[in-house]
C-alpha positions in Angstrom: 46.2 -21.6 12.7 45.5 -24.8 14.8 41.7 -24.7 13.6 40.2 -23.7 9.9 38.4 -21.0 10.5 34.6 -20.4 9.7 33.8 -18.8 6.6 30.8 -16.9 6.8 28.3 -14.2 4.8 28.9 -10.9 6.5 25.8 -9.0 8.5 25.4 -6.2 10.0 27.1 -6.8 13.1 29.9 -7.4 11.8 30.3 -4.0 10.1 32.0 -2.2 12.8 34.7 -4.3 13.3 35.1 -4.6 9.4 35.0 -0.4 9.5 38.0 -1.1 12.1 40.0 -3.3 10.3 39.7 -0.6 7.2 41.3 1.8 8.6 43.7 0.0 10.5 45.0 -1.9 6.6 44.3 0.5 3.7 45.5 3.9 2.9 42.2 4.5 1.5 39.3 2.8 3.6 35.5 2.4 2.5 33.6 3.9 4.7 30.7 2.1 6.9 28.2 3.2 4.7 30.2 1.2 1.8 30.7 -1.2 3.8 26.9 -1.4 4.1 26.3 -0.9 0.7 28.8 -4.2 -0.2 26.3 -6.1 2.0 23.1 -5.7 -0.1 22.7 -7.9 -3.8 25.8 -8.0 -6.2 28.1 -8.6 -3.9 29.7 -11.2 -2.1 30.5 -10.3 1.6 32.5 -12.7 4.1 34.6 -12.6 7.2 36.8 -15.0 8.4 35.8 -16.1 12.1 38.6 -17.6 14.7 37.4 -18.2 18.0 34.3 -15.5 17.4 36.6 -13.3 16.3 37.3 -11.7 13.2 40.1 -12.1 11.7 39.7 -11.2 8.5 37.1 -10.4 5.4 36.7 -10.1 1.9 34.4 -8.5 -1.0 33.5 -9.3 -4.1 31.1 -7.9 -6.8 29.7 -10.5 -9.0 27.4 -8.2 -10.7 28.6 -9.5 -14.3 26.7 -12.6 -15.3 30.3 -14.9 -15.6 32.7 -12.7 -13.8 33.5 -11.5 -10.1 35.9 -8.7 -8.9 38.2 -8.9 -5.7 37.5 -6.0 -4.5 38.5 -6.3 -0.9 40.6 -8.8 1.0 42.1 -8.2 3.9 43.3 -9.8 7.3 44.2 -8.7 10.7 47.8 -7.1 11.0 48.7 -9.8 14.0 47.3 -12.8 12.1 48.7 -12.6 8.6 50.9 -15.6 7.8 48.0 -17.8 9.1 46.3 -18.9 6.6 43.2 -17.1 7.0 43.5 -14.6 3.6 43.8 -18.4 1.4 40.8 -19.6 3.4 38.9 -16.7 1.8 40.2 -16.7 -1.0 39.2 -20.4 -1.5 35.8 -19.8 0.0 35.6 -17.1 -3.4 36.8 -19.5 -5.8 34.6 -22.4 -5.1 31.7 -20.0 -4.9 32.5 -18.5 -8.1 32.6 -22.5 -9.6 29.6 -23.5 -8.1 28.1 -20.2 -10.2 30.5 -21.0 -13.2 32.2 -17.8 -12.7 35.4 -16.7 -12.6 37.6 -14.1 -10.4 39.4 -10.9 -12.1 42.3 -9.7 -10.0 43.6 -6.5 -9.4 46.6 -5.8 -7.5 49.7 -3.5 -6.8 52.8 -4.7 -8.0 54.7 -3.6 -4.9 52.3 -5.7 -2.8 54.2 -9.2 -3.0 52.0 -10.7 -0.5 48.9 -10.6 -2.3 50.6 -11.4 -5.8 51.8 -14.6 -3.4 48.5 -15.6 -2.7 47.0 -15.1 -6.0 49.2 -17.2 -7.3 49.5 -19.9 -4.7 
Protein backbone atom coordinates (compact mmCIF):
# COMPACT_ATOMS: atom_id res chain seq x y z
CA UNK A 1 0.00 0.00 0.00
CA UNK A 2 1.85 3.19 -1.26
CA UNK A 3 -0.91 5.46 0.51
CA UNK A 4 -2.83 4.94 4.17
CA UNK A 5 -5.99 4.56 3.31
CA UNK A 6 -9.15 6.57 4.53
CA UNK A 7 -10.87 5.24 7.35
CA UNK A 8 -14.42 6.15 7.23
CA UNK A 9 -18.03 5.58 9.02
CA UNK A 10 -20.01 3.36 6.59
CA UNK A 11 -23.45 4.75 4.79
CA UNK A 12 -25.67 3.61 2.85
CA UNK A 13 -23.90 3.59 -0.30
CA UNK A 14 -21.60 1.68 0.60
CA UNK A 15 -23.84 -1.27 1.52
CA UNK A 16 -23.81 -3.07 -1.70
CA UNK A 17 -20.37 -3.34 -2.24
CA UNK A 18 -20.10 -4.44 1.54
CA UNK A 19 -23.10 -7.13 0.60
CA UNK A 20 -20.47 -8.09 -2.24
CA UNK A 21 -17.59 -8.49 -0.34
CA UNK A 22 -19.77 -10.91 2.15
CA UNK A 23 -20.36 -13.20 0.03
CA UNK A 24 -17.32 -13.21 -1.79
CA UNK A 25 -15.21 -13.86 2.16
CA UNK A 26 -17.46 -15.69 4.57
CA UNK A 27 -19.08 -18.99 4.46
CA UNK A 28 -21.96 -17.48 6.26
CA UNK A 29 -22.65 -13.74 4.97
CA UNK A 30 -24.98 -11.12 6.75
CA UNK A 31 -27.35 -10.33 4.64
CA UNK A 32 -28.03 -6.48 3.34
CA UNK A 33 -30.63 -6.06 5.58
CA UNK A 34 -27.86 -6.83 8.50
CA UNK A 35 -25.77 -5.00 6.94
CA UNK A 36 -28.23 -2.17 7.31
CA UNK A 37 -29.18 -2.99 10.57
CA UNK A 38 -25.05 -2.71 11.71
CA UNK A 39 -25.40 0.85 10.44
CA UNK A 40 -27.95 2.23 12.89
CA UNK A 41 -26.80 3.05 16.96
CA UNK A 42 -24.69 0.38 18.74
CA UNK A 43 -22.61 -0.23 16.29
CA UNK A 44 -19.47 0.89 14.82
CA UNK A 45 -19.49 0.58 11.00
CA UNK A 46 -16.24 1.45 8.73
CA UNK A 47 -14.74 0.74 5.42
CA UNK A 48 -11.48 1.09 4.39
CA UNK A 49 -11.26 3.46 1.19
CA UNK A 50 -8.18 3.18 -1.49
CA UNK A 51 -8.40 5.28 -4.34
CA UNK A 52 -12.52 5.46 -3.90
CA UNK A 53 -12.56 2.13 -3.63
CA UNK A 54 -13.33 -0.22 -1.02
CA UNK A 55 -11.12 -2.37 0.07
CA UNK A 56 -12.16 -3.49 3.07
CA UNK A 57 -14.61 -2.93 6.27
CA UNK A 58 -15.28 -3.75 9.63
CA UNK A 59 -18.11 -4.02 12.48
CA UNK A 60 -18.31 -3.61 15.81
CA UNK A 61 -21.02 -3.56 18.50
CA UNK A 62 -20.22 -1.38 21.42
CA UNK A 63 -23.53 -1.70 22.90
CA UNK A 64 -21.89 -2.58 26.49
CA UNK A 65 -21.00 0.53 28.38
CA UNK A 66 -16.91 -0.45 28.55
CA UNK A 67 -16.76 -3.26 26.03
CA UNK A 68 -16.92 -3.64 22.09
CA UNK A 69 -17.19 -6.93 19.98
CA UNK A 70 -15.37 -7.51 16.59
CA UNK A 71 -17.89 -8.73 14.93
CA UNK A 72 -16.84 -8.25 11.33
CA UNK A 73 -13.50 -7.53 9.66
CA UNK A 74 -12.75 -8.27 6.48
CA UNK A 75 -10.66 -7.16 3.31
CA UNK A 76 -10.75 -7.71 -0.33
CA UNK A 77 -9.34 -11.18 -1.44
CA UNK A 78 -6.64 -9.30 -4.04
CA UNK A 79 -5.59 -6.78 -1.35
CA UNK A 80 -4.85 -8.80 1.76
CA UNK A 81 -1.22 -8.47 2.87
CA UNK A 82 -1.65 -4.69 2.43
CA UNK A 83 -2.13 -3.38 5.43
CA UNK A 84 -5.52 -2.32 5.16
CA UNK A 85 -7.25 -5.13 7.85
CA UNK A 86 -4.36 -3.29 10.68
CA UNK A 87 -5.59 0.09 9.52
CA UNK A 88 -9.05 -0.88 10.77
CA UNK A 89 -8.18 -2.53 13.29
CA UNK A 90 -6.27 0.49 14.65
CA UNK A 91 -9.03 2.93 13.57
CA UNK A 92 -11.22 0.31 16.34
CA UNK A 93 -8.77 0.49 19.00
CA UNK A 94 -8.12 4.18 19.21
CA UNK A 95 -11.93 4.65 19.07
CA UNK A 96 -12.57 2.22 21.73
CA UNK A 97 -9.67 4.41 23.95
CA UNK A 98 -10.98 7.58 23.14
CA UNK A 99 -14.46 5.96 24.80
CA UNK A 100 -12.34 4.05 27.41
CA UNK A 101 -13.44 0.87 26.04
CA UNK A 102 -11.99 -2.08 25.20
CA UNK A 103 -12.26 -4.85 22.25
CA UNK A 104 -13.30 -8.63 22.95
CA UNK A 105 -12.00 -10.95 20.16
CA UNK A 106 -13.44 -13.86 18.73
CA UNK A 107 -11.78 -15.96 16.28
CA UNK A 108 -11.24 -19.46 14.74
CA UNK A 109 -8.28 -21.16 15.62
CA UNK A 110 -7.64 -22.40 12.08
CA UNK A 111 -7.70 -18.75 10.92
CA UNK A 112 -3.89 -17.86 11.44
CA UNK A 113 -4.24 -14.70 9.72
CA UNK A 114 -6.57 -13.02 11.94
CA UNK A 115 -4.87 -14.56 15.15
CA UNK A 116 -1.72 -12.62 13.33
CA UNK A 117 -3.28 -9.53 13.33
CA UNK A 118 -4.74 -9.61 16.67
CA UNK A 119 -1.79 -10.13 17.99
CA UNK A 120 0.38 -7.82 16.00
Amino acid sequence: MTDAPIIRRAKESDILTVCRLEALIFSSPWSRESLRAALSDGYVFVVAEQSGNTAGYAILDERVKDEAELLRIAVSPGLRGKGYARALMEYLIEHERGRGGKIMLEVRASNEAAINLYKS
